[in-house]
PDB file of N, CA, C and O in Angstrom:
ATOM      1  N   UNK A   1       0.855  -1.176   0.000  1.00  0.00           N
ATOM      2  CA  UNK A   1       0.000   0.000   0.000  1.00  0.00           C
ATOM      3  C   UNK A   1       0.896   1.232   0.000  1.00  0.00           C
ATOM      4  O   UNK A   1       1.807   1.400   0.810  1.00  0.00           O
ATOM      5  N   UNK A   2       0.490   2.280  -1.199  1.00  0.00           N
ATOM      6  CA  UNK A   2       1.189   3.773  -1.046  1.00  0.00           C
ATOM      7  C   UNK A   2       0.476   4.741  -0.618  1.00  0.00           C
ATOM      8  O   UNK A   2      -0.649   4.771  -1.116  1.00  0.00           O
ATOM      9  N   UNK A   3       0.689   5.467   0.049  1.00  0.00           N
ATOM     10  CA  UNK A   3       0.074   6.624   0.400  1.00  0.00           C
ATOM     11  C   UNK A   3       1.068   8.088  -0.426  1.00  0.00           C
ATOM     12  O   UNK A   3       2.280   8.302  -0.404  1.00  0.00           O
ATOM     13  N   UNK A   4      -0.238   8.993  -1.193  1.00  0.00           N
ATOM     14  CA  UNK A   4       0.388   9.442  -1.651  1.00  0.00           C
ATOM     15  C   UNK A   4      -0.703  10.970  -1.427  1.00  0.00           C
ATOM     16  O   UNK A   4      -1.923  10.954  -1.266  1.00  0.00           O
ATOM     17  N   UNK A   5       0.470  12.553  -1.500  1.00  0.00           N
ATOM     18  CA  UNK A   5      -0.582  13.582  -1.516  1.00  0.00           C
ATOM     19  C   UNK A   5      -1.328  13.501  -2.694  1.00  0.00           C
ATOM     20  O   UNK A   5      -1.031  12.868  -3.707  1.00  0.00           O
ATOM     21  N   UNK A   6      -2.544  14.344  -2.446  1.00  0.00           N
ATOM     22  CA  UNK A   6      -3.041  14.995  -3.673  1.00  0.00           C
ATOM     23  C   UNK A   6      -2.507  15.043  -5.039  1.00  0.00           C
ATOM     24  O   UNK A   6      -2.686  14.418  -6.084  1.00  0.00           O
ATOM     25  N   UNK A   7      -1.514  16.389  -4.485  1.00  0.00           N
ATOM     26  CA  UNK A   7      -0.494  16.931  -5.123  1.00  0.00           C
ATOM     27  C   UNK A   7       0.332  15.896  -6.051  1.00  0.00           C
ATOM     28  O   UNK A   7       0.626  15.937  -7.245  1.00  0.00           O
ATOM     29  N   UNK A   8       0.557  15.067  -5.154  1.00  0.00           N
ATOM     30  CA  UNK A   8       1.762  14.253  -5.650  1.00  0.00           C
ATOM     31  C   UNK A   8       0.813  13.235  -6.878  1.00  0.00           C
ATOM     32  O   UNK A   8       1.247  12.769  -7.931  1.00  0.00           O
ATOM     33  N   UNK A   9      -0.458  13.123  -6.353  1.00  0.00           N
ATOM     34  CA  UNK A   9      -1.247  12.011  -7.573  1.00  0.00           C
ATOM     35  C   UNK A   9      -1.573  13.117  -8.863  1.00  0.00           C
ATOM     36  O   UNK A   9      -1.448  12.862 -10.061  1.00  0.00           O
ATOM     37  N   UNK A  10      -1.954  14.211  -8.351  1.00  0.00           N
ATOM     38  CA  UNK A  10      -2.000  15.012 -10.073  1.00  0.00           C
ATOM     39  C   UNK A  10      -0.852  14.845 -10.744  1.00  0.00           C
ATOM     40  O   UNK A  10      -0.809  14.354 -11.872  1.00  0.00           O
ATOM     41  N   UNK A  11       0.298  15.301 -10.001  1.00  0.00           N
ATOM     42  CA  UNK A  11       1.585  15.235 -11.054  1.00  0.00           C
ATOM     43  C   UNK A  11       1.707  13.705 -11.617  1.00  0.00           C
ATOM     44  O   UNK A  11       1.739  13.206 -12.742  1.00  0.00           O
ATOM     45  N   UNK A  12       1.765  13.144 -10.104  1.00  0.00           N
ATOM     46  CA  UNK A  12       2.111  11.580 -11.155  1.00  0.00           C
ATOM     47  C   UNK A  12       0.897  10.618 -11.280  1.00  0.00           C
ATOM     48  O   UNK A  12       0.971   9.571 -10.637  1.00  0.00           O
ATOM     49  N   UNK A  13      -0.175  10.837 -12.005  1.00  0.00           N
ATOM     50  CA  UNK A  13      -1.355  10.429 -11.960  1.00  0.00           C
ATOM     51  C   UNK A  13      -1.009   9.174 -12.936  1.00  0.00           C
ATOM     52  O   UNK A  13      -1.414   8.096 -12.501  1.00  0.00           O
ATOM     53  N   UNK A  14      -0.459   9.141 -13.943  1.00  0.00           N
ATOM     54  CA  UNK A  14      -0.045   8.287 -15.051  1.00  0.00           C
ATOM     55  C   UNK A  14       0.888   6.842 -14.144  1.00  0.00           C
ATOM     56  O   UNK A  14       0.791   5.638 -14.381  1.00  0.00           O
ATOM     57  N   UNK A  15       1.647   7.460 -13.218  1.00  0.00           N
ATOM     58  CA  UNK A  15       2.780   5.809 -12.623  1.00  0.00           C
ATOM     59  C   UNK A  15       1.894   5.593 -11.957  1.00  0.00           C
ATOM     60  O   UNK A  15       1.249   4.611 -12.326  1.00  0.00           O
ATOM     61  N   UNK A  16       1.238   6.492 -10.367  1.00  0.00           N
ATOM     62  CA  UNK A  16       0.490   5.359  -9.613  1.00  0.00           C
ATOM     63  C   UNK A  16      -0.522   4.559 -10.347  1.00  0.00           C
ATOM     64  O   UNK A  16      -0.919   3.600  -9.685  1.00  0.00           O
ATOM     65  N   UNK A  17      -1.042   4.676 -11.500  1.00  0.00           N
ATOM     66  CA  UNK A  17      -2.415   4.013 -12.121  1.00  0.00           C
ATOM     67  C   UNK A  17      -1.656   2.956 -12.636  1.00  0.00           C
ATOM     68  O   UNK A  17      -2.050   1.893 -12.157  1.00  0.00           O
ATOM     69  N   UNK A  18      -0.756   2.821 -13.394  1.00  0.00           N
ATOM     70  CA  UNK A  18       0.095   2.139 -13.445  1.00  0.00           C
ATOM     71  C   UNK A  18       0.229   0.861 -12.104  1.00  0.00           C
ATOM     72  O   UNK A  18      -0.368  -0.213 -12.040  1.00  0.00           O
ATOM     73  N   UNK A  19       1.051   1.348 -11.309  1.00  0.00           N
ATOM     74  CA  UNK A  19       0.962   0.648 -10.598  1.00  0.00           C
ATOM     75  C   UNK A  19       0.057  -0.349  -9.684  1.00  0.00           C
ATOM     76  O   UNK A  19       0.310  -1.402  -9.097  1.00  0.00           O
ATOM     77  N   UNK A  20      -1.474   0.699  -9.870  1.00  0.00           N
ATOM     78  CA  UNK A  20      -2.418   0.354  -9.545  1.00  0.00           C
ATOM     79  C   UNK A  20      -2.953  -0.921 -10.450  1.00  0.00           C
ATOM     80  O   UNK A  20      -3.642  -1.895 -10.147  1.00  0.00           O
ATOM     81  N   UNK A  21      -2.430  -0.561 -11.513  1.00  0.00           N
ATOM     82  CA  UNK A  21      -2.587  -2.032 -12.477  1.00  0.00           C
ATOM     83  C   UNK A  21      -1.682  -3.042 -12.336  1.00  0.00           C
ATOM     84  O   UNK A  21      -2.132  -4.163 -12.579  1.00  0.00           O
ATOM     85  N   UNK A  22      -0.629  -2.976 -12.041  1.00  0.00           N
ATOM     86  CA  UNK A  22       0.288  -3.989 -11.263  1.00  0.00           C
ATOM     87  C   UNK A  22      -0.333  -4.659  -9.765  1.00  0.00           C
ATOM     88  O   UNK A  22       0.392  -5.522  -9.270  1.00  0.00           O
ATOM     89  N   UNK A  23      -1.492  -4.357  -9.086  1.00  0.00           N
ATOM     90  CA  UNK A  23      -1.887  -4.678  -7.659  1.00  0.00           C
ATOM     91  C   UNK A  23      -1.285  -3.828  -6.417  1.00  0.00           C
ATOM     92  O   UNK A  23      -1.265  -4.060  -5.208  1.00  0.00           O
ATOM     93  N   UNK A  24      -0.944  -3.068  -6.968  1.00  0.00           N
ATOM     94  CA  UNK A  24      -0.490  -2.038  -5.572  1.00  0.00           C
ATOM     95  C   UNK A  24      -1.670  -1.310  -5.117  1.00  0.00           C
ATOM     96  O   UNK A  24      -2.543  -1.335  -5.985  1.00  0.00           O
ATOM     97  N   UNK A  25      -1.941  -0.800  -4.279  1.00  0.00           N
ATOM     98  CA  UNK A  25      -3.345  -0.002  -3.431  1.00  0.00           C
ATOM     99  C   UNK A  25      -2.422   1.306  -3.194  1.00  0.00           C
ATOM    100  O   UNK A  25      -1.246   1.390  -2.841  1.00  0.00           O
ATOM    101  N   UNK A  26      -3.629   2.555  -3.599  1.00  0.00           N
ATOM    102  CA  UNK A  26      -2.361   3.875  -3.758  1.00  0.00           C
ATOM    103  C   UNK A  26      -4.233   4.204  -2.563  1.00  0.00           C
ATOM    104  O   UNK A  26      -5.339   3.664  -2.601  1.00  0.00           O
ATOM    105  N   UNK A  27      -3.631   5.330  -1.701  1.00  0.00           N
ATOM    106  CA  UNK A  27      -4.187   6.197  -0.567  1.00  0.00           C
ATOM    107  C   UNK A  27      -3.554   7.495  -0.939  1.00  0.00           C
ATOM    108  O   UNK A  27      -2.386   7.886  -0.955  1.00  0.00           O
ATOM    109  N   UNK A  28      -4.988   8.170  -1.307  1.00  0.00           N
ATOM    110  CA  UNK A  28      -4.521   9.543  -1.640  1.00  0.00           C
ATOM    111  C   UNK A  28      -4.898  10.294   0.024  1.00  0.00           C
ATOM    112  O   UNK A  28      -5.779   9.940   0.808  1.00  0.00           O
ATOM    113  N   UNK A  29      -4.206  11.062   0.131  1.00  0.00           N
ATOM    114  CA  UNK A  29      -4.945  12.209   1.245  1.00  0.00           C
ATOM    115  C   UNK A  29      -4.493  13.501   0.885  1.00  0.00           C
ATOM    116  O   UNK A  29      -3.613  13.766   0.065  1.00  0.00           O
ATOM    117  N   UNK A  30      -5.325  14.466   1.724  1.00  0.00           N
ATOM    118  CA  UNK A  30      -5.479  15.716   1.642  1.00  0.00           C
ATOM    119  C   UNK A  30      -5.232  16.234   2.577  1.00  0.00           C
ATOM    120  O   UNK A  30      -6.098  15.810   3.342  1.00  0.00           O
ATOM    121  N   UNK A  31      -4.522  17.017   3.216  1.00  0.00           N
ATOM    122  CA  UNK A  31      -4.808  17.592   4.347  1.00  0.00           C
ATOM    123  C   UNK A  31      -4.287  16.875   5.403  1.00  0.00           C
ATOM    124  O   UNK A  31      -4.337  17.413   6.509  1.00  0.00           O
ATOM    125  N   UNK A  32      -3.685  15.525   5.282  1.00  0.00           N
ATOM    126  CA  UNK A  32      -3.210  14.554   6.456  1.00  0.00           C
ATOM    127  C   UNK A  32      -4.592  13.598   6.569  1.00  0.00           C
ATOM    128  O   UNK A  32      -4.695  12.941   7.605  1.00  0.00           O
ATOM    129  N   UNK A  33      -5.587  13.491   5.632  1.00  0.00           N
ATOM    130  CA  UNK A  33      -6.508  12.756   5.731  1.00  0.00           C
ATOM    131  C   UNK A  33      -7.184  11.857   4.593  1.00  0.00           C
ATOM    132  O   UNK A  33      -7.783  12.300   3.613  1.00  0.00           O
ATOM    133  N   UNK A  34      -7.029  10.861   4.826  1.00  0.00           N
ATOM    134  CA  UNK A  34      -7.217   9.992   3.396  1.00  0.00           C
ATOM    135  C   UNK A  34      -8.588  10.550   2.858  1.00  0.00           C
ATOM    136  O   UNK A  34      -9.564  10.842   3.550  1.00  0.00           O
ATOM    137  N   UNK A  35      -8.461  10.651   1.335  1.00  0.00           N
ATOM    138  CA  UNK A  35      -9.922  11.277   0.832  1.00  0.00           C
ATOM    139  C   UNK A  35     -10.050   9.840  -0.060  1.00  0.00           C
ATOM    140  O   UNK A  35     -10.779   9.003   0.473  1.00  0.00           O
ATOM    141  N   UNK A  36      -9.576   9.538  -1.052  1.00  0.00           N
ATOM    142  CA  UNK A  36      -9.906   8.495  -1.668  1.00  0.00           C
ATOM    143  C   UNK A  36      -8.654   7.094  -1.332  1.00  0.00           C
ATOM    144  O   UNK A  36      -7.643   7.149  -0.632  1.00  0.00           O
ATOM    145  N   UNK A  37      -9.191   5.958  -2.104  1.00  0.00           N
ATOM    146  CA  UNK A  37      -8.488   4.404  -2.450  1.00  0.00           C
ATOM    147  C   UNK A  37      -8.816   4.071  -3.854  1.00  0.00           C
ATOM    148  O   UNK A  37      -9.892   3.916  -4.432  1.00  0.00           O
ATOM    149  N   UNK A  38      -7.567   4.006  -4.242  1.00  0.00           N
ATOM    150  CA  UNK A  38      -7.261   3.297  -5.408  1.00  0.00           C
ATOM    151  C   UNK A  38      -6.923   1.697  -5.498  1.00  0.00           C
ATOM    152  O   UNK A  38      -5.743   1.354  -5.580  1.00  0.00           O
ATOM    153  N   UNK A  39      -7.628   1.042  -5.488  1.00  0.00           N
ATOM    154  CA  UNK A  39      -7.316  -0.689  -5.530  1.00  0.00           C
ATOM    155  C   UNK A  39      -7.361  -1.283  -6.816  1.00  0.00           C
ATOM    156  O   UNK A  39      -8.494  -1.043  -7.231  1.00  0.00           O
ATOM    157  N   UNK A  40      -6.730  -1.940  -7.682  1.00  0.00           N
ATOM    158  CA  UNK A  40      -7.104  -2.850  -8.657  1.00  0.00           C
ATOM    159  C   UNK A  40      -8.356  -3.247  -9.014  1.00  0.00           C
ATOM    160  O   UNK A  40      -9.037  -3.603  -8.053  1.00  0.00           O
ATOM    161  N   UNK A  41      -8.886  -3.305 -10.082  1.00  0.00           N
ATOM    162  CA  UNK A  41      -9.854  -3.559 -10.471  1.00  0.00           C
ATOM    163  C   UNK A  41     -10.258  -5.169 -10.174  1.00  0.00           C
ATOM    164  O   UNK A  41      -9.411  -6.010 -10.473  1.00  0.00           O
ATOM    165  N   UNK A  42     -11.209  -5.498  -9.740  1.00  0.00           N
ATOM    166  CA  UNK A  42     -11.371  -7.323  -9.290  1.00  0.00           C
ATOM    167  C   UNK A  42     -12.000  -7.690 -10.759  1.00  0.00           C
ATOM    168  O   UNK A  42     -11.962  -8.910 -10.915  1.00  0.00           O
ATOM    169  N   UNK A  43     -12.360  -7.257 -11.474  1.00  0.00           N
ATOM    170  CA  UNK A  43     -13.148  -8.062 -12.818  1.00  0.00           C
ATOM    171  C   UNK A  43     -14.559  -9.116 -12.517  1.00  0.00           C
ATOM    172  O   UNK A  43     -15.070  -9.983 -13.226  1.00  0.00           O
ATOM    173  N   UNK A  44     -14.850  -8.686 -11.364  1.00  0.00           N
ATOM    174  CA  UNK A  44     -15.778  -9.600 -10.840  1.00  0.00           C
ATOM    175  C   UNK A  44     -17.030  -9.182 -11.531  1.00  0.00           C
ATOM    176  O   UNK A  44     -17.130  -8.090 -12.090  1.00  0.00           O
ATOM    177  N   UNK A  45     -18.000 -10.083 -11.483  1.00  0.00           N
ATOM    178  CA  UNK A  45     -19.088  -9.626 -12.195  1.00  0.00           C
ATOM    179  C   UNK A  45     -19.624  -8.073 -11.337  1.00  0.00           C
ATOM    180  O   UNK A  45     -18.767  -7.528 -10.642  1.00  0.00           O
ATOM    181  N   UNK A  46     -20.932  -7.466 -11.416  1.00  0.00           N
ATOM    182  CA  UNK A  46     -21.341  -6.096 -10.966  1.00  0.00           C
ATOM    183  C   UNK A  46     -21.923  -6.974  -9.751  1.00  0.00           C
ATOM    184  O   UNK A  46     -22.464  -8.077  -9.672  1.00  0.00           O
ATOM    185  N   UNK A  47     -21.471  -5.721  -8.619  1.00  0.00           N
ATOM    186  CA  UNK A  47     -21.825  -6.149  -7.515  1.00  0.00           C
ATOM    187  C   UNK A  47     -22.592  -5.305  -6.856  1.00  0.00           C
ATOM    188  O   UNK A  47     -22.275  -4.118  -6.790  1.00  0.00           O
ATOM    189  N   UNK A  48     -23.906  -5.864  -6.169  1.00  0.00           N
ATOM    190  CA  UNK A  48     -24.729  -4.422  -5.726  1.00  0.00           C
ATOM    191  C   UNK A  48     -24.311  -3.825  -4.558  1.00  0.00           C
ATOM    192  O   UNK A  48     -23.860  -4.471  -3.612  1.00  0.00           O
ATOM    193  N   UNK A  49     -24.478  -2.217  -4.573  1.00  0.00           N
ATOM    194  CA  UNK A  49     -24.144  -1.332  -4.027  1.00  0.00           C
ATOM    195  C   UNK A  49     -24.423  -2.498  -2.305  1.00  0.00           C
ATOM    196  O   UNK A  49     -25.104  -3.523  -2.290  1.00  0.00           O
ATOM    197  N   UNK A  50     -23.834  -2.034  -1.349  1.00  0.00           N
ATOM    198  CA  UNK A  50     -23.929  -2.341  -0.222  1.00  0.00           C
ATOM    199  C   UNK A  50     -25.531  -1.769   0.712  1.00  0.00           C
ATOM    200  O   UNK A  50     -26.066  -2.183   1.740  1.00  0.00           O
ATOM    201  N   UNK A  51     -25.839  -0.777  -0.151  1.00  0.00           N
ATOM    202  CA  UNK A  51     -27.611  -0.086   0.769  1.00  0.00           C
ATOM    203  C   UNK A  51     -28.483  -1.673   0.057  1.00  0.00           C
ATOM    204  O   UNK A  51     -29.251  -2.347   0.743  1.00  0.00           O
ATOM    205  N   UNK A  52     -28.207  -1.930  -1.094  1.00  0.00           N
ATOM    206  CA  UNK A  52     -29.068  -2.606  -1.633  1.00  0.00           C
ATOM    207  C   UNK A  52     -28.549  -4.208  -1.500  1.00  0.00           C
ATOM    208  O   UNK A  52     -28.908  -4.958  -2.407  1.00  0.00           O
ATOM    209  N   UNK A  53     -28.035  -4.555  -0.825  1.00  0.00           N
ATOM    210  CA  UNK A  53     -27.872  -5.842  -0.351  1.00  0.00           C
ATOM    211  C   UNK A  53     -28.322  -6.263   0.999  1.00  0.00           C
ATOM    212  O   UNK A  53     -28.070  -5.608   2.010  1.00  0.00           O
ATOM    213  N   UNK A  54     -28.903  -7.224   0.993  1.00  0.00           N
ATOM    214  CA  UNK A  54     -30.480  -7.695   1.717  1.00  0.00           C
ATOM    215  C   UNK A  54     -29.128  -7.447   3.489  1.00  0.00           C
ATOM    216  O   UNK A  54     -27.942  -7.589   3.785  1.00  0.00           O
ATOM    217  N   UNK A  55     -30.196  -7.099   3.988  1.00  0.00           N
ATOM    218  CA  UNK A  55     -29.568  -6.549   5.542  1.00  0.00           C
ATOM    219  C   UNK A  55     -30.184  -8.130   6.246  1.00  0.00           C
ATOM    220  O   UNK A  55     -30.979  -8.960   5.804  1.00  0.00           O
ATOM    221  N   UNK A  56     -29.318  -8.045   7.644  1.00  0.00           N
ATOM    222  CA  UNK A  56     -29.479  -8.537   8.842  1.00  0.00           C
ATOM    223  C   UNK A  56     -30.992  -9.024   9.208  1.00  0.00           C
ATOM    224  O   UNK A  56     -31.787  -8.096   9.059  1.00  0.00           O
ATOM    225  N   UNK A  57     -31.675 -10.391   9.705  1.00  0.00           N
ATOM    226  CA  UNK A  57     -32.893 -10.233   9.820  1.00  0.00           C
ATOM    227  C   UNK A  57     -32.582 -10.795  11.668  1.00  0.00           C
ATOM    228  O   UNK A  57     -32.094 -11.776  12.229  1.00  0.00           O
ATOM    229  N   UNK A  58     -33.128  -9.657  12.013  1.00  0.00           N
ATOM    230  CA  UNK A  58     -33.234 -10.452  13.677  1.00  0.00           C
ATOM    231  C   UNK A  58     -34.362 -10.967  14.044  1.00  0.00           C
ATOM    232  O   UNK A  58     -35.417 -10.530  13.584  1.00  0.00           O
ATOM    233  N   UNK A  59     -34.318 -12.143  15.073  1.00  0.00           N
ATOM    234  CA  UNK A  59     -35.071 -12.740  15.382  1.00  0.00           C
ATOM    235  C   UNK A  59     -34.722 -13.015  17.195  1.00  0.00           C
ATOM    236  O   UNK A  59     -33.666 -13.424  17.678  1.00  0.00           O
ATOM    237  N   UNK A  60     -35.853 -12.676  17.839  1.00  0.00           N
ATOM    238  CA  UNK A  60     -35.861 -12.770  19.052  1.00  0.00           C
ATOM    239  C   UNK A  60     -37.095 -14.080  19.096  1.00  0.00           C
ATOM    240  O   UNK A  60     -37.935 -14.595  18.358  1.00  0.00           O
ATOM    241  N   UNK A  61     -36.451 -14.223  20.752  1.00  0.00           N
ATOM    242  CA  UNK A  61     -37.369 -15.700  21.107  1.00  0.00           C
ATOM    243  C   UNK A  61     -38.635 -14.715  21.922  1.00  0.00           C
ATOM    244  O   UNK A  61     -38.352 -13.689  22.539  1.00  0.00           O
ATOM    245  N   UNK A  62     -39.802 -15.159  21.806  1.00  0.00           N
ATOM    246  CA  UNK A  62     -40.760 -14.983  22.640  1.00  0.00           C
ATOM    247  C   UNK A  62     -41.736 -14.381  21.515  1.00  0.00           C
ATOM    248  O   UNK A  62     -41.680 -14.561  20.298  1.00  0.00           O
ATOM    249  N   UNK A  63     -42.731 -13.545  22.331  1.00  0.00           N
ATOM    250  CA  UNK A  63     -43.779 -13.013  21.069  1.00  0.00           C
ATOM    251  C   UNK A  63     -43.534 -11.648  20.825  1.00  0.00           C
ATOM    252  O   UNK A  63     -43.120 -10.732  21.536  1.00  0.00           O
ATOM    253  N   UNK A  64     -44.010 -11.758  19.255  1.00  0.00           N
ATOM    254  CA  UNK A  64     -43.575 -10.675  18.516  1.00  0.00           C
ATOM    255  C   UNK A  64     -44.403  -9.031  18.967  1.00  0.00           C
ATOM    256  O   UNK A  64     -45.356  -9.002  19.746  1.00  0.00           O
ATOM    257  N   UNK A  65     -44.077  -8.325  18.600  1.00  0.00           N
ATOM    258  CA  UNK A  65     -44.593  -6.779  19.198  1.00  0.00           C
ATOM    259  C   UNK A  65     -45.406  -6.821  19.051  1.00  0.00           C
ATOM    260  O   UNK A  65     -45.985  -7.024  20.118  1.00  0.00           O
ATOM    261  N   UNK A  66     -46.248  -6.736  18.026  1.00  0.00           N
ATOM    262  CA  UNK A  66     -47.362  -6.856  17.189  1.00  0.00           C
ATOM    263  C   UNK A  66     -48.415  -7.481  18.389  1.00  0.00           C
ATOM    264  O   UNK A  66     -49.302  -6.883  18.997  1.00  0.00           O
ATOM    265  N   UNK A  67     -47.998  -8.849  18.494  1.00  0.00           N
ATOM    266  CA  UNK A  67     -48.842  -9.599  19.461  1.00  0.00           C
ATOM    267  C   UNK A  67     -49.184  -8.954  20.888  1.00  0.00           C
ATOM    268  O   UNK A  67     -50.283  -8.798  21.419  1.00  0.00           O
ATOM    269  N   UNK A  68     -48.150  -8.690  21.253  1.00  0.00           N
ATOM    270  CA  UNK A  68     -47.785  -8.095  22.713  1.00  0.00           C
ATOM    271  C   UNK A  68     -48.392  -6.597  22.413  1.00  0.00           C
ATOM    272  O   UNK A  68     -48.343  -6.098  23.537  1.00  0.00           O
ATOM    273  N   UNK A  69     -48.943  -5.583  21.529  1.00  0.00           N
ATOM    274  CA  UNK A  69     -49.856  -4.715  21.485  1.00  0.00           C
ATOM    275  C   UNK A  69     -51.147  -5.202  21.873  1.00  0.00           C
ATOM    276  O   UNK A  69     -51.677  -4.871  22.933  1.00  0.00           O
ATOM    277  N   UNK A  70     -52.013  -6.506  20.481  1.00  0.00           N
ATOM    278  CA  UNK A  70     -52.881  -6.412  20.457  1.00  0.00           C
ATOM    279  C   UNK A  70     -53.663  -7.243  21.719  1.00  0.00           C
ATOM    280  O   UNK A  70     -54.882  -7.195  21.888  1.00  0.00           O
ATOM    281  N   UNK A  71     -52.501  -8.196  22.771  1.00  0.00           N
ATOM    282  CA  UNK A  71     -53.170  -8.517  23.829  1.00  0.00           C
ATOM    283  C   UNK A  71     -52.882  -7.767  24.914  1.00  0.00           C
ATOM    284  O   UNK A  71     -53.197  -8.371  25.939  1.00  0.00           O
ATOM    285  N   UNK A  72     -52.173  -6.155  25.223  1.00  0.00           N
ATOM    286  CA  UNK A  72     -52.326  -5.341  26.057  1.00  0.00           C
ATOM    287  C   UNK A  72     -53.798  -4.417  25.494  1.00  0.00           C
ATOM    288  O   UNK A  72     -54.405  -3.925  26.445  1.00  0.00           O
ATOM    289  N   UNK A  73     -54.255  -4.207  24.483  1.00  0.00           N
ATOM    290  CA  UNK A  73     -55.158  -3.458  23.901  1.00  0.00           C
ATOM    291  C   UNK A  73     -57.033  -4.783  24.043  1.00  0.00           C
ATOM    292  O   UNK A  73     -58.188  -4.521  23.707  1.00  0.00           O
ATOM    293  N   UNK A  74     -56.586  -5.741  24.510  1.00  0.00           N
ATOM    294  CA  UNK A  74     -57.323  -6.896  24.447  1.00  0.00           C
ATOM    295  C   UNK A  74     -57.805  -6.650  26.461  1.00  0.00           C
ATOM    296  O   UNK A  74     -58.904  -6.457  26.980  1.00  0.00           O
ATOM    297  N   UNK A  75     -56.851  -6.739  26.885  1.00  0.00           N
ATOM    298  CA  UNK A  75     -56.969  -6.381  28.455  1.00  0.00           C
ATOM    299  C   UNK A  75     -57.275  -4.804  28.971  1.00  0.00           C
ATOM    300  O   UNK A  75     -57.870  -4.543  30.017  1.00  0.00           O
ATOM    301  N   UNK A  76     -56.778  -3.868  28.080  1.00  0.00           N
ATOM    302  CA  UNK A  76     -57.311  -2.840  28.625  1.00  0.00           C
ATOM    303  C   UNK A  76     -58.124  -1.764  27.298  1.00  0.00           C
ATOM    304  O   UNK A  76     -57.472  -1.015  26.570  1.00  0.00           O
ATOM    305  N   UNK A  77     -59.516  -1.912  27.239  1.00  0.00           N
ATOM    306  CA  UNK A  77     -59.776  -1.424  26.249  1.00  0.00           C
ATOM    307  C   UNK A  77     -60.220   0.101  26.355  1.00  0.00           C
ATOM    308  O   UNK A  77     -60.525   0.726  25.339  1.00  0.00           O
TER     309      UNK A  77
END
């Protein structure tokens, strides 16, 4: 992995890409703070965005909310 300024990726925008095609990972920052990553391309097929990949389903033991409304609303009407 390189870490490189801004600065330094405009001027040499042509070697790190380069290199980036060789498998090296270039870290640009700004300011003392990484703004972007440059990684090799994986050639993998299209992969969906991470919002749109199916989330976490939790499951607790006992009864569901739903239930536990409509038999407090059952006892006190």
């Amino acid at each position: 992995m390189k870490i490189v300024t801004f600065t330094e990726f405009r001027r040499h925008a042509s070697t790190l890409l380069t290199e980036v095609e060789q498998g090296q990972t270039v870290i640009i920052v700004r300011h003392s703070k990484p703004i972007a990553e440059l990684i090799p391309f994986s050639g993998a097929a299209e992969r969906l965005p991470a919002w749109k990949q199916p989330g976490i389903k939790l499951a607790l033991a006992g009864a569901g909310l739903s239930a536990a409304i409509l038999a407090e609303r059952e006892t006190n009407p």
